[in-house]
N, C-alpha and C positions, 0 to 999 in steps of 0.2 A: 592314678591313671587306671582307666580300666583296662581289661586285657584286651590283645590285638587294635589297640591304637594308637597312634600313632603321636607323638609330644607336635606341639607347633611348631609349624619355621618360620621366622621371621623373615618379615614383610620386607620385599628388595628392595633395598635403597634406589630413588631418581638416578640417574644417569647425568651428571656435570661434566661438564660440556669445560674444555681449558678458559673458553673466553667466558663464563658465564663465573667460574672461580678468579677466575680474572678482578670482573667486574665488581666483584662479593669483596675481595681485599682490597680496591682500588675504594670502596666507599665506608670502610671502616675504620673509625676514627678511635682512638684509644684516651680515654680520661681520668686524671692522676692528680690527686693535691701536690701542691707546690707551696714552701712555705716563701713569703714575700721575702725573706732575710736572703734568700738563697738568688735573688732577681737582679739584675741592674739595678744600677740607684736610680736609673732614670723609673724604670717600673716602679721600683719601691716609693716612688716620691708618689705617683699616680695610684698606688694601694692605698695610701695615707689610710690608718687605722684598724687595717683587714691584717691577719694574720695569713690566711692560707686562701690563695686560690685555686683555681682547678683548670688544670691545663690539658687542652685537646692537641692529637698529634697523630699525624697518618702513620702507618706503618710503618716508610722509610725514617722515622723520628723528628718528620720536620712539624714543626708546631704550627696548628693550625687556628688557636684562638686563646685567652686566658680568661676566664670571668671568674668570679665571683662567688658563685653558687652553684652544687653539685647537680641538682637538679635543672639549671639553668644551663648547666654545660650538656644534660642529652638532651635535651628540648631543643636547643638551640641545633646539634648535630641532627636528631631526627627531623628539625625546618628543612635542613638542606642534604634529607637523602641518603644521611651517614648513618651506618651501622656504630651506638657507640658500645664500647665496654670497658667496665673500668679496670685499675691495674691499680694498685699498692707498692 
């Protein structure tokens, strides 16, 4: 740094708004392998041959889809809007 100047300051975060973080959590989908052992038998009959799917699920934990394929599960969430992320 040279002398008499001054280090940067980081650039001020947007201003969010309650209903705009609202909105951010109400569209954010969370996606998780699931392995088919772990399913209803009625599921597991409907897996026939897949070991692991990949389960979509809103924040409050309610499931919102199961497919098949990892990439198929944010594709399908970012069709309809959803922020996804995955969780382990």
């Amino acid at each position: 740094m040279r002398p008499n100047s001054k280090p940067l300051e980081p650039a001020p975060l947007p201003d969010v708004t309650a209903a705009a973080g609202a909105e951010a959590w109400s569209s954010m989908v969370y996606i998780r392998p699931v392995l088919v052992a772990d399913l209803p038998l009625d599921l597991q009959r409907e897996a026939e041959g897949i070991e692991t799917l990949y389960s979509m699920h809103r924040p409050d934990g309610a499931r919102v889809a199961l497919v098949a394929d990892r990439g198929l599960a944010f594709a399908l969430a970012r069709e309809h809007d959803m922020a996804p992320v995955f969780v382990h």
